[in-house]
C-alpha positions as CSV (number, residue, x, y, z in Angstrom):
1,X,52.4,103.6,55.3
2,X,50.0,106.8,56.7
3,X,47.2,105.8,55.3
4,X,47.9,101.8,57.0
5,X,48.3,103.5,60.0
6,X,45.4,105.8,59.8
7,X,42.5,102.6,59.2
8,X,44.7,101.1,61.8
9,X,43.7,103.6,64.5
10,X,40.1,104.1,62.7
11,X,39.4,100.4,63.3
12,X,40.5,100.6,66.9
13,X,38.6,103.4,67.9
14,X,35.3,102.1,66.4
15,X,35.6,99.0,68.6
16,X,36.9,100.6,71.4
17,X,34.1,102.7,70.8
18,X,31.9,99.6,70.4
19,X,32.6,97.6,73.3
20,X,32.3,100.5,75.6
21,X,28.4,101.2,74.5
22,X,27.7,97.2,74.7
23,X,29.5,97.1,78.6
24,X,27.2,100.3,79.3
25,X,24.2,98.6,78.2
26,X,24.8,95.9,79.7
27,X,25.6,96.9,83.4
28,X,22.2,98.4,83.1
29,X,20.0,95.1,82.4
30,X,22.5,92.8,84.5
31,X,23.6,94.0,88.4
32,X,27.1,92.7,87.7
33,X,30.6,93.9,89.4
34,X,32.4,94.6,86.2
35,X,36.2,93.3,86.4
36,X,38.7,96.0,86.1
37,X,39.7,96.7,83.0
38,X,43.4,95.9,81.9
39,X,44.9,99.6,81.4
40,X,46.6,99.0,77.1
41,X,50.2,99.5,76.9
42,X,51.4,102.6,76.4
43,X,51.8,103.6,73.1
44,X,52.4,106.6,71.3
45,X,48.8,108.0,70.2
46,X,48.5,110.3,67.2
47,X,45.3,112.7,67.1
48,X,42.2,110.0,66.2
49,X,39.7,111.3,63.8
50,X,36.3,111.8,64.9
51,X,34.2,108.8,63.6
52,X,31.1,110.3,62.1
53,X,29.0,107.4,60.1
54,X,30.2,104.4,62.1
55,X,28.7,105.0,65.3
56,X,25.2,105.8,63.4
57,X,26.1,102.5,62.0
58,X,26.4,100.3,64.8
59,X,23.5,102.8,66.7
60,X,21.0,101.6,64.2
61,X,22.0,98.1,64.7
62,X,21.9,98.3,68.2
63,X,18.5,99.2,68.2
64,X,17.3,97.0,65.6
65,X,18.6,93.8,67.5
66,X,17.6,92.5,70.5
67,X,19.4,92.9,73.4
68,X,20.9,90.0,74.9
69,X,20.3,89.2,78.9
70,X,23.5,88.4,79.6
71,X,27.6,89.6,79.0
72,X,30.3,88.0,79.6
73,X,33.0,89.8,80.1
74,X,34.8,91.8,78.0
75,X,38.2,93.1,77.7
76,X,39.4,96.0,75.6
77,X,41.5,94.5,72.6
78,X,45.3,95.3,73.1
79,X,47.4,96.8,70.1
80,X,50.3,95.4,69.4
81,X,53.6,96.8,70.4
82,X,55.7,97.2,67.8
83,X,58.4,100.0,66.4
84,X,57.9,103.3,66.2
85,X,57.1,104.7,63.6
86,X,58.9,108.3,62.6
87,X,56.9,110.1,60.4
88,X,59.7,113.1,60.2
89,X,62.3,110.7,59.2
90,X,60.1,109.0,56.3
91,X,59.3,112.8,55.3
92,X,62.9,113.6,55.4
93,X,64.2,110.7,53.3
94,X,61.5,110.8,51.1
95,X,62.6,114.4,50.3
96,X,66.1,113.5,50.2
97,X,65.6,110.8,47.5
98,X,63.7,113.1,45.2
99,X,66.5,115.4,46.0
100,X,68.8,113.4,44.5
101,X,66.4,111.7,41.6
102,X,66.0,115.9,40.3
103,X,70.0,116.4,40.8
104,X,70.3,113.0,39.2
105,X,67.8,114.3,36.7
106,X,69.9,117.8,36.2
107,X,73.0,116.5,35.7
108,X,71.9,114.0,33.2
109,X,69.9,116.9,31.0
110,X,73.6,119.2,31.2
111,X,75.3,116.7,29.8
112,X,72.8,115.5,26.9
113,X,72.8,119.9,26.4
114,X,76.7,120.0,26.3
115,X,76.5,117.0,24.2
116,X,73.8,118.9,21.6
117,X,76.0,122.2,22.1
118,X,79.4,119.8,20.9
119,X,77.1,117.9,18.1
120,X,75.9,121.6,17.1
121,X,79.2,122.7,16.9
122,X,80.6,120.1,14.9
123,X,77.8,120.4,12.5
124,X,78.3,124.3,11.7
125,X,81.7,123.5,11.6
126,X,81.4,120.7,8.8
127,X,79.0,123.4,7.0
128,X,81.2,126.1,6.9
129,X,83.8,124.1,5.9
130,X,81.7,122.5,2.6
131,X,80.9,126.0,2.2
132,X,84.4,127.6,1.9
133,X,85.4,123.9,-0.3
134,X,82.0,124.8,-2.6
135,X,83.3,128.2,-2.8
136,X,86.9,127.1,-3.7
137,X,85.5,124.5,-6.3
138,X,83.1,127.1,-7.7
139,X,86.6,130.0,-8.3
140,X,88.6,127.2,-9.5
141,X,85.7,126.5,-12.2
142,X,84.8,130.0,-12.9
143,X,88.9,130.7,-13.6
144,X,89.2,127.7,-15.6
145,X,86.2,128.3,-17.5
146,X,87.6,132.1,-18.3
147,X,91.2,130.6,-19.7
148,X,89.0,127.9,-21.8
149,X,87.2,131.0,-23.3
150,X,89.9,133.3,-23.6
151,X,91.9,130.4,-25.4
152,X,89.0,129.8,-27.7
153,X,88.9,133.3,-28.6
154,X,93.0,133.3,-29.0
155,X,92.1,130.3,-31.3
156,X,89.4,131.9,-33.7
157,X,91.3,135.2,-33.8
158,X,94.5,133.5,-35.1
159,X,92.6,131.1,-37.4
160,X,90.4,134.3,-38.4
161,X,93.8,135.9,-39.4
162,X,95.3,132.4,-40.7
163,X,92.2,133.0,-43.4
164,X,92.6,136.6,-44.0
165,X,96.0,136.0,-44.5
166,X,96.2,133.0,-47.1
167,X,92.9,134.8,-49.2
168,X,95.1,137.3,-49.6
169,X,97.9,135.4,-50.6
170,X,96.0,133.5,-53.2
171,X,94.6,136.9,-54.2
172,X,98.0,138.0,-55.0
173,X,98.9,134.7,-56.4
174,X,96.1,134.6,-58.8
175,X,96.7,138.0,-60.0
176,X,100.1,137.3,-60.5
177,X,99.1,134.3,-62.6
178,X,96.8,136.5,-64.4
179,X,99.3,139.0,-65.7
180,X,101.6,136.3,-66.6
181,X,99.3,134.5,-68.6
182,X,98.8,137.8,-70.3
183,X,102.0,138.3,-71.5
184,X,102.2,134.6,-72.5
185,X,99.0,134.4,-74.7
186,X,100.3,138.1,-76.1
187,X,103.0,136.3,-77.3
188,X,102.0,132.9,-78.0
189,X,99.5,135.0,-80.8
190,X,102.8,136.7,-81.9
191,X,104.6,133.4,-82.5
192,X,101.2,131.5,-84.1
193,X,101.3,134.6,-86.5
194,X,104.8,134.3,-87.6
195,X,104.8,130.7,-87.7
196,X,101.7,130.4,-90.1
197,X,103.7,129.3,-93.0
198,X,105.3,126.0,-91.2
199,X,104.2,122.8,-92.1
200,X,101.5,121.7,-88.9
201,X,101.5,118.5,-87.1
202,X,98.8,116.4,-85.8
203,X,98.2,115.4,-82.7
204,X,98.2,111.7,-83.4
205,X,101.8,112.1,-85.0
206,X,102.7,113.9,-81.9
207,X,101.2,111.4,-79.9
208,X,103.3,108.5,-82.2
209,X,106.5,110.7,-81.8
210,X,106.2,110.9,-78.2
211,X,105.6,107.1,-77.4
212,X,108.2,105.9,-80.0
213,X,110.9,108.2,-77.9
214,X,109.6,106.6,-74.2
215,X,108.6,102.8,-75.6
216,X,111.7,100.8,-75.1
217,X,112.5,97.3,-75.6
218,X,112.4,94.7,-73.0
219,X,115.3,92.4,-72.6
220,X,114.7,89.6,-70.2
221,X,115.2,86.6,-71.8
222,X,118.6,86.0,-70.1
223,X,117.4,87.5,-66.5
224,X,116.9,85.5,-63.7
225,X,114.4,85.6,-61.4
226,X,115.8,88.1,-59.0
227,X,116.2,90.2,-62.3
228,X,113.2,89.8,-63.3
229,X,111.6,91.2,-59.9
230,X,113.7,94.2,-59.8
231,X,113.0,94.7,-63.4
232,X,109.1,94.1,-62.7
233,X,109.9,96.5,-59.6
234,X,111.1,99.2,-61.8
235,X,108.4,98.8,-64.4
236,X,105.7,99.2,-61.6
237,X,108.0,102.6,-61.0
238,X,107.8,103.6,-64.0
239,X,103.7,103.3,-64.3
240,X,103.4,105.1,-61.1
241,X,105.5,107.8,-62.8
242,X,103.7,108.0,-65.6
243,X,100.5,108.0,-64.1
244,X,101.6,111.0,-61.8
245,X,103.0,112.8,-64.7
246,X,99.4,112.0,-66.4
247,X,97.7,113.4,-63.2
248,X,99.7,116.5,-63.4
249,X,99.4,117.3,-66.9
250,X,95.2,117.0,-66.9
251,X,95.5,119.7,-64.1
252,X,97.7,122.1,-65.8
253,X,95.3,121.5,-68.7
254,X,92.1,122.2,-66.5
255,X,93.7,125.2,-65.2
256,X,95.4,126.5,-69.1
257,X,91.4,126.5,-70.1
258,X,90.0,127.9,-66.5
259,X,93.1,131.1,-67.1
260,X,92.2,131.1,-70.8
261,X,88.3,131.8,-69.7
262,X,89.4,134.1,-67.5
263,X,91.7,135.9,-70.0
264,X,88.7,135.9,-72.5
265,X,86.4,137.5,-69.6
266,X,88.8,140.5,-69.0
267,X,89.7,141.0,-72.7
């Protein structure tokens, strides 16, 4: 709006400016009355700037043309009345609307800080909490890993002393064994000595003695087939028996020859 109104008043002046050289030259060439001029309405002048290159201009031009022998006659151009125009008032408003676009401004960068401050909170807040749960996690760990320990230890002590204490007893037990079987073959050689004179079997006749005294005979002919399940049952038993009894006798005899070495070893 200044600057409009400043080329505003520039223009005016250079033909005001303008028109008053050509009426001068003029009257000189041409004896004739000049009209009076029609006074402008009043308006509010502002401080015109003092045209430097324009009137060189137009100077130059002057000269360089020719003059013409007659002018009508001029008037000065009128300016158009219009509103005033209150440069204060656009200065003040101007001022007062970047007033409020930095309050505006202000206020909007408080709250986004009071928003960080409350985001910033929150956030150290959520940290020292996982910190104090990581913590919590970590103790509960470390005290479960010690009990875990400590039982294992509690464990290999006790079996430690579960081993300690069975050695030992099979220690005893084989000593024990030892002394017994001892005294026995002491006086198994005092019986074998006195019983020299006796008439000896052999082991097949013992072996025909013994099976003659468990064979027994089979009746079945007048069972029925329930009878004969039960009785096929019982047999089945009786195998199991005998096989058990088998089984038990081939590890005493493993273990009569393992003492027997044994004895021989001490002796």
């Amino acid at each position: 709006m200044q600057m409009s109104l400043f080329m505003l008043l520039n223009v005016f002046a250079t033909n005001r400016y303008y028109v008053h050289t050509v009426v001068e030259e003029t009257e000189e060439e041409v004896e004739v009355p000049a009209p009076e001029e029609e006074e402008p309405a009043e308006v509010e002048e502002e401080p015109e700037p003092e045209p430097q290159e324009a009137p060189v201009e137009e100077e130059t031009t002057d000269e360089t043309k020719p003059k013409p022998k007659f002018m009508p006659n001029i008037a000065a151009p009128k300016i158009p009345e219009g509103e005033k125009v209150d440069f204060d008032d656009i200065h003040r408003k101007r001022q007062e609307k970047d007033l409020s676009e930095l309050q505006s401004l202000i206020e909007a960068h408080f709250i986004q800080r009071k928003k960080d401050e409350e985001e910033l909170i929150a956030l150290v807040n959520r940290i020292e909490k996982r910190r104090t749960e990581r913590a919590e996690q970590q103790r509960i760990r470390a005290d479960k890993e010690k009990e875990r320990q400590t039982r294992l230890a509690e464990e290999k002590e006790r079996r430690e002393q579960e081993e300690q204490r069975k050695k030992q007893d099979e220690d005893a037990k084989k000593k024990k064994v030892l002394t017994n079987k001892t005294h026995q073959y002491g006086g198994i050689q005092q019986k074998g000595e006195g019983r020299k004179g006796a008439k000896k079997q052999t082991e097949r006749e013992k072996k025909r003695k013994i099976l003659a005294e468990r064979r027994k005979p089979l009746n079945i002919d007048h069972l029925s087939e329930d009878k004969l399940k039960e009785k096929a049952s019982e047999l089945w038993q009786w195998m199991m028996q005998l096989e058990a009894e088998k089984f038990d006798l081939s590890e005493k005899l493993k273990r009569q020859k393992y003492d027997k070495r044994d004895i021989a070893i001490l002796l």
